[in-house]
The first five atom37 places (N, CA, C, CB, O) and aatype in JSON, in Angstrom:
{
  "aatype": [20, 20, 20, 20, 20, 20, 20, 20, 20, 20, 20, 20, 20, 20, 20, 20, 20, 20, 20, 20, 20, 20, 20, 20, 20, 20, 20, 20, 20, 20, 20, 20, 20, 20, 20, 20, 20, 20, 20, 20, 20, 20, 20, 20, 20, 20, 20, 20, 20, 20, 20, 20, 20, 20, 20, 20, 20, 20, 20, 20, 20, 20, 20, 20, 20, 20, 20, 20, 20, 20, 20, 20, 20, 20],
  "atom_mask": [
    [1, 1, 1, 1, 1],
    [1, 1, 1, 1, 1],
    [1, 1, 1, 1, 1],
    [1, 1, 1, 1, 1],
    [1, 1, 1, 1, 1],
    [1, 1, 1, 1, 1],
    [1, 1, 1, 1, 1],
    [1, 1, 1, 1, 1],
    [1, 1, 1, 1, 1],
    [1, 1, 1, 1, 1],
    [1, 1, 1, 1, 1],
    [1, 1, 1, 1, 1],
    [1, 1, 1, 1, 1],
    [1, 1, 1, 1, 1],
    [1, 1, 1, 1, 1],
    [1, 1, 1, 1, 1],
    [1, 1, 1, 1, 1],
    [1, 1, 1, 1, 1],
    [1, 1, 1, 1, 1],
    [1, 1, 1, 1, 1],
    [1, 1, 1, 1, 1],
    [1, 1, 1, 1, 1],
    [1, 1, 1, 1, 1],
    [1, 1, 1, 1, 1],
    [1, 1, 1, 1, 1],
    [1, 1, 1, 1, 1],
    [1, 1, 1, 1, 1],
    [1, 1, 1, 1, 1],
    [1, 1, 1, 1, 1],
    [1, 1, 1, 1, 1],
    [1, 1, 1, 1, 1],
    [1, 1, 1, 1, 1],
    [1, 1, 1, 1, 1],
    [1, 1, 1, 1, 1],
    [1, 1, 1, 1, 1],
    [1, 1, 1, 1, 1],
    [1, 1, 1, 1, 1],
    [1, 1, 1, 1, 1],
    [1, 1, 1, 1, 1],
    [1, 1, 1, 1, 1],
    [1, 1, 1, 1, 1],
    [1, 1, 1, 1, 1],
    [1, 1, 1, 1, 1],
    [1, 1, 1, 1, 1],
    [1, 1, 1, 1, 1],
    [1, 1, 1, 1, 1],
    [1, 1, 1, 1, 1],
    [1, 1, 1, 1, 1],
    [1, 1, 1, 1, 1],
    [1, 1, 1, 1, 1],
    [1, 1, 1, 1, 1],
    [1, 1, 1, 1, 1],
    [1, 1, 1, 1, 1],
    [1, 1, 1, 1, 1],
    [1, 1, 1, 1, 1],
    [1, 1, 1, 1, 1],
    [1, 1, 1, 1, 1],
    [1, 1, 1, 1, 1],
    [1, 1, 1, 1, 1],
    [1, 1, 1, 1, 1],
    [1, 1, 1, 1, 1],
    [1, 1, 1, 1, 1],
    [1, 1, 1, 1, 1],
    [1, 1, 1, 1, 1],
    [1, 1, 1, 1, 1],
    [1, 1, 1, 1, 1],
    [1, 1, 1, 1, 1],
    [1, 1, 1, 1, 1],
    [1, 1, 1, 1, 1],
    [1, 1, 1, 1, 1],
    [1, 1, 1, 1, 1],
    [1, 1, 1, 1, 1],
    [1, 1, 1, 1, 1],
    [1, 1, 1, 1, 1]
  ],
  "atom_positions": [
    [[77.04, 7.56, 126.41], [76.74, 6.23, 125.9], [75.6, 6.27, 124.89], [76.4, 5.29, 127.05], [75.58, 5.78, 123.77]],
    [[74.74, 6.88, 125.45], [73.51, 7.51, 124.56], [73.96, 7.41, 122.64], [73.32, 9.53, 125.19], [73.66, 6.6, 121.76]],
    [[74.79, 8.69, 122.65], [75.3, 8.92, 121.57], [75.9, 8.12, 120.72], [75.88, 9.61, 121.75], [75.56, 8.08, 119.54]],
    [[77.09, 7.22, 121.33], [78.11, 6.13, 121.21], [77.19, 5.29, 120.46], [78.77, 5.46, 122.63], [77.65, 4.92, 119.38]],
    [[75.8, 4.8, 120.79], [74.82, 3.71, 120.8], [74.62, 4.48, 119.29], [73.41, 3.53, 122.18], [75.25, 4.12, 118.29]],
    [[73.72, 5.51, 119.31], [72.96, 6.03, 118.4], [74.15, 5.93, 116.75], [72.43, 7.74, 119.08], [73.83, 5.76, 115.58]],
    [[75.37, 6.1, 117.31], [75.97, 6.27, 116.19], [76.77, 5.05, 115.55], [76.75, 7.33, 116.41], [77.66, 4.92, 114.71]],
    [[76.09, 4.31, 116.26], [76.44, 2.49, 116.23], [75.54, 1.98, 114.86], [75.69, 1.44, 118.0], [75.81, 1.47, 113.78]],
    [[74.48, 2.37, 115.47], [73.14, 1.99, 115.21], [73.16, 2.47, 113.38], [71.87, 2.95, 116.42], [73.02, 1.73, 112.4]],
    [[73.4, 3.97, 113.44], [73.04, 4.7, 112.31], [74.49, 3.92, 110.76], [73.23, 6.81, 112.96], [74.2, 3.56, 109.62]],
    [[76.04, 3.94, 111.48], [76.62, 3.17, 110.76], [76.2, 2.11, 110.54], [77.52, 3.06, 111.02], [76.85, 1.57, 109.65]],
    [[75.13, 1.29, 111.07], [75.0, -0.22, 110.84], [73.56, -0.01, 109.63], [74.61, -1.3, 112.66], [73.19, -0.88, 108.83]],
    [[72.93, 1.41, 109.79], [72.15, 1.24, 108.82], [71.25, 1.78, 108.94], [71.91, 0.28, 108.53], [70.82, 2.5, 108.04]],
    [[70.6, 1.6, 110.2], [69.76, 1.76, 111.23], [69.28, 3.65, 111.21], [70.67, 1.13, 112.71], [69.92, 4.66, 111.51]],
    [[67.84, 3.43, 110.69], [67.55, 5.41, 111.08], [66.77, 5.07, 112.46], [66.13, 6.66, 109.59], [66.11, 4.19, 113.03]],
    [[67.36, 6.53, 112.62], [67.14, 6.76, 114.09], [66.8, 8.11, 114.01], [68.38, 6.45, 115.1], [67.27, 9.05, 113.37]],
    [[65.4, 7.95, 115.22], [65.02, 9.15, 115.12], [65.08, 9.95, 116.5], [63.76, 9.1, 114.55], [64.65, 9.54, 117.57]],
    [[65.63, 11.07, 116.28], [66.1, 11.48, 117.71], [65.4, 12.95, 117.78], [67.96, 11.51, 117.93], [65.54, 13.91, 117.01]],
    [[64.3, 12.75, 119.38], [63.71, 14.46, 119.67], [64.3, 15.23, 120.6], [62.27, 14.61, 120.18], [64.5, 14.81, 121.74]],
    [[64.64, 16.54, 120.17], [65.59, 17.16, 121.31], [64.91, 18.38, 121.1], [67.38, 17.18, 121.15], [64.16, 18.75, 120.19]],
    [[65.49, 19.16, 122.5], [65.5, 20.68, 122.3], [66.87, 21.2, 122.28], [64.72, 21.41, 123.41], [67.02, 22.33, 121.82]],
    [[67.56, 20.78, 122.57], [69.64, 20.63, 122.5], [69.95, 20.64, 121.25], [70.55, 19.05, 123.1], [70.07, 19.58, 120.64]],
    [[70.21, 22.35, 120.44], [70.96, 22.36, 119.66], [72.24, 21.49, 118.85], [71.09, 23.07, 120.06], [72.49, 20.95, 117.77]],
    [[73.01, 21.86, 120.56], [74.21, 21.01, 120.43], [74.13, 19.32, 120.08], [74.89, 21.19, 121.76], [74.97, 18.89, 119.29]],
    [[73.09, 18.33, 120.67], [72.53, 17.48, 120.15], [72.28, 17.38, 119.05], [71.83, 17.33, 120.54], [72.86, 16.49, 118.43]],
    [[71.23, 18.32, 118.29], [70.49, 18.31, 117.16], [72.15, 17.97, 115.95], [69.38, 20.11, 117.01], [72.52, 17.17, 115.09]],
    [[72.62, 19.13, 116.63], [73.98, 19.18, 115.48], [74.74, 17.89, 114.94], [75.23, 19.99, 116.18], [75.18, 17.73, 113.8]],
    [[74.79, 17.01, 115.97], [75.01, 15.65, 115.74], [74.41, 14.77, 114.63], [74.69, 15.13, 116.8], [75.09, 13.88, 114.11]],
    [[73.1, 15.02, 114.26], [72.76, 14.16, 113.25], [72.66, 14.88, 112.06], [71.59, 13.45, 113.52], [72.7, 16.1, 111.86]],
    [[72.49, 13.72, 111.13], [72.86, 13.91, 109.92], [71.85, 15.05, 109.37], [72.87, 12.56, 109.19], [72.14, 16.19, 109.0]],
    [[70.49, 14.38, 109.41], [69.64, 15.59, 108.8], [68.78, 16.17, 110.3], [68.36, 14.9, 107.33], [68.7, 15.31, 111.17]],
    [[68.21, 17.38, 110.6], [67.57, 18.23, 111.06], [66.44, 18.2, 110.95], [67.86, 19.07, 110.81], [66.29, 18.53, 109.77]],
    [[65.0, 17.95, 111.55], [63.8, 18.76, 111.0], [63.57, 19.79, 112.23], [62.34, 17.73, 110.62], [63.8, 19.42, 113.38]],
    [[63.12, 21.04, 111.95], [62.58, 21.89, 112.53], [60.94, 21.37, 112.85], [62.82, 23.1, 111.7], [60.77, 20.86, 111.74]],
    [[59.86, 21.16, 113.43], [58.43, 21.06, 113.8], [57.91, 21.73, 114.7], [58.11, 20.02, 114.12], [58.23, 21.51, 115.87]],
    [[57.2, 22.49, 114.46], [55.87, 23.02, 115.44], [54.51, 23.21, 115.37], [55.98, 24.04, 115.76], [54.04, 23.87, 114.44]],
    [[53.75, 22.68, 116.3], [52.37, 22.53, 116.08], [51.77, 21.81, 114.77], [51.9, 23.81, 116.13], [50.78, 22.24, 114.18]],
    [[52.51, 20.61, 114.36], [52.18, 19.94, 113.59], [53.13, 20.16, 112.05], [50.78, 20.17, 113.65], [53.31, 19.26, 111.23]],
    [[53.7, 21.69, 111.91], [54.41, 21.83, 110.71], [55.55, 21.62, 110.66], [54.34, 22.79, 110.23], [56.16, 21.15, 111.63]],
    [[56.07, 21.9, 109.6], [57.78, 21.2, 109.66], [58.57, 22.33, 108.55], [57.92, 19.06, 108.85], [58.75, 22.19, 107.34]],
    [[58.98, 23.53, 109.49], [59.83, 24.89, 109.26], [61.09, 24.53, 108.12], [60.58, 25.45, 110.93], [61.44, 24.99, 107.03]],
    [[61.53, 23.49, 108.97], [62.73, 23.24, 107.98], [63.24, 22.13, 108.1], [63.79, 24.08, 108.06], [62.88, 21.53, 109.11]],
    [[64.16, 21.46, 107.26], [64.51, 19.85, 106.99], [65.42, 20.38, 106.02], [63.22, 18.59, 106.4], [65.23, 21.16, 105.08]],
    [[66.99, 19.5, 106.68], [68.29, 19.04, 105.82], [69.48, 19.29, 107.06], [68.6, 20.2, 104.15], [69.43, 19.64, 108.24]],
    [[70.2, 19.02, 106.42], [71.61, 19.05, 107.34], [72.01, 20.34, 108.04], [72.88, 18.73, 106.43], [71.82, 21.48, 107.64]],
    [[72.58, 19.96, 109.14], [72.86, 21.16, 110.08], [73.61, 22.28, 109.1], [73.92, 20.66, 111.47], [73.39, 23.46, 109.38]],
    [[74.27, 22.05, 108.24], [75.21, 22.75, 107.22], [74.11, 23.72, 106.32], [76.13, 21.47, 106.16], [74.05, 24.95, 106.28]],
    [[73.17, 22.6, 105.52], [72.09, 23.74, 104.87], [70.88, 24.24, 105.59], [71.47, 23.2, 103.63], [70.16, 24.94, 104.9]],
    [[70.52, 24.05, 106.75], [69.89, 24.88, 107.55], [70.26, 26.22, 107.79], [69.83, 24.37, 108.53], [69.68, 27.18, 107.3]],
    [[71.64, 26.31, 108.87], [71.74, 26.89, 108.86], [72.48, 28.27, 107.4], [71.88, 26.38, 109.82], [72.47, 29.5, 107.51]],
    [[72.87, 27.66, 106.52], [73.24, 28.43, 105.04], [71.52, 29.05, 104.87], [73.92, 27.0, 103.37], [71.06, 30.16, 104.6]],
    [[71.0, 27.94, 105.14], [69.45, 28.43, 104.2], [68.55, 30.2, 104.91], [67.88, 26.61, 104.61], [67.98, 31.15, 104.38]],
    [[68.94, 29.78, 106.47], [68.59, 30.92, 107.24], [69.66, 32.31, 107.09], [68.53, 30.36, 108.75], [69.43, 33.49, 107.37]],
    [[70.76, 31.72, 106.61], [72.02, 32.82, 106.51], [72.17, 33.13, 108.16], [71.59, 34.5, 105.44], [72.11, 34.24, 108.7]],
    [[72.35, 31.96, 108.72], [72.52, 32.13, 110.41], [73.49, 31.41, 110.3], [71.4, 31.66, 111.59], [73.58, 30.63, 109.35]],
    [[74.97, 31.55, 111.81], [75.73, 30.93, 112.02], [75.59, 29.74, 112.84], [76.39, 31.61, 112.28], [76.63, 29.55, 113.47]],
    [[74.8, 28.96, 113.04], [74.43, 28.05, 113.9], [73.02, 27.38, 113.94], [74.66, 28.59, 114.96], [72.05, 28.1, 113.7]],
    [[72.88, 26.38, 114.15], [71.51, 25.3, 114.3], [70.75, 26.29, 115.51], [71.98, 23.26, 115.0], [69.52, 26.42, 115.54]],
    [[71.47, 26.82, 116.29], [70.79, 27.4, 117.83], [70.29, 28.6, 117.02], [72.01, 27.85, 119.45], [69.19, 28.34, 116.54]],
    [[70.63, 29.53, 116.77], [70.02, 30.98, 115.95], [68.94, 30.33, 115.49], [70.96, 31.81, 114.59], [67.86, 30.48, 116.07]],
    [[69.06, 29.46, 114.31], [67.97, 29.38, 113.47], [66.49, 28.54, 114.6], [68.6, 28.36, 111.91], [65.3, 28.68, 114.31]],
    [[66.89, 27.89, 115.56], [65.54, 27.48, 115.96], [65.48, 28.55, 117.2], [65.36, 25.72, 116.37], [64.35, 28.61, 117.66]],
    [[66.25, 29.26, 117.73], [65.68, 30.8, 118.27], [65.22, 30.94, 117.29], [66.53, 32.08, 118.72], [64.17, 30.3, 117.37]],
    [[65.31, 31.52, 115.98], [64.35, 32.57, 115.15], [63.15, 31.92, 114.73], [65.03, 33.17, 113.8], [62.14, 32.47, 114.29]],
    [[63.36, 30.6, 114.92], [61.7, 29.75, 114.16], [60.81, 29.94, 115.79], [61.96, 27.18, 113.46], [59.74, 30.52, 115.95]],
    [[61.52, 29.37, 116.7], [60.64, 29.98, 118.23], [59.85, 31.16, 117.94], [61.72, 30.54, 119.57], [58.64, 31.15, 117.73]],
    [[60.81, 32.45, 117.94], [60.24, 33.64, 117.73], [58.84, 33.77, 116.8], [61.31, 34.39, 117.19], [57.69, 34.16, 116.99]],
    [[59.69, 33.15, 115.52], [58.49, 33.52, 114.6], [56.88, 32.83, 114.7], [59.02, 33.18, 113.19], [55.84, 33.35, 114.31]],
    [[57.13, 31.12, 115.52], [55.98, 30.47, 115.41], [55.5, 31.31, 116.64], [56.01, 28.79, 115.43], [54.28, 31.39, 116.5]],
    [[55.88, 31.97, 117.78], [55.14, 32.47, 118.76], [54.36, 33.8, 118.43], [56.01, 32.61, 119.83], [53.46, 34.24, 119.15]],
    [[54.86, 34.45, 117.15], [54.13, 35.25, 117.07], [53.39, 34.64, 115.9], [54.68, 36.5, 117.05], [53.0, 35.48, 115.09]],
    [[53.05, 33.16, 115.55], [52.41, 33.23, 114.56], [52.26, 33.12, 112.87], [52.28, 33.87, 114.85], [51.33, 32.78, 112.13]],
    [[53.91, 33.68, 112.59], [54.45, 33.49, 111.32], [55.51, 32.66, 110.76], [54.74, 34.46, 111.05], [56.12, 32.95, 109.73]],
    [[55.72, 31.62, 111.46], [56.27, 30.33, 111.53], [55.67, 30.06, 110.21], [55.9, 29.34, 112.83], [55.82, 28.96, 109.67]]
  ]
}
């Protein structure tokens, strides 16, 4: 219902801002931002995210931003 709502909302006009850790979620909306510790890794559609990382999936690319902000080079 969650979803059903959200995508009510967004055809009617309506931005909506949605925080997840659910890939599969994330994939749902239109644009993506990546954020950690205040920065913002990456921003645009699940389509040029993942093109931009040359990864097959929204899930790879925020595994590899995990990785990288934990060691730092996020």
């Amino acid at each position: 219902q969650f979803w059903e709502r959200i995508g009510e909302l967004a055809r009617r006009g309506t931005t909506c801002i949605v925080t997840t850790h659910y890939m599969d979620e994330a994939e749902r909306c239109v644009r993506i931002a990546f954020i950690a510790r205040g920065g913002v890794f990456a921003v645009g559609t699940p389509a040029e995210i993942t093109a931009g990382f040359g990864m097959a999936s929204v899930e790879e690319v925020f595994i590899s931003l995990q990785q990288r902000e934990s060691r730092g080079a996020a």
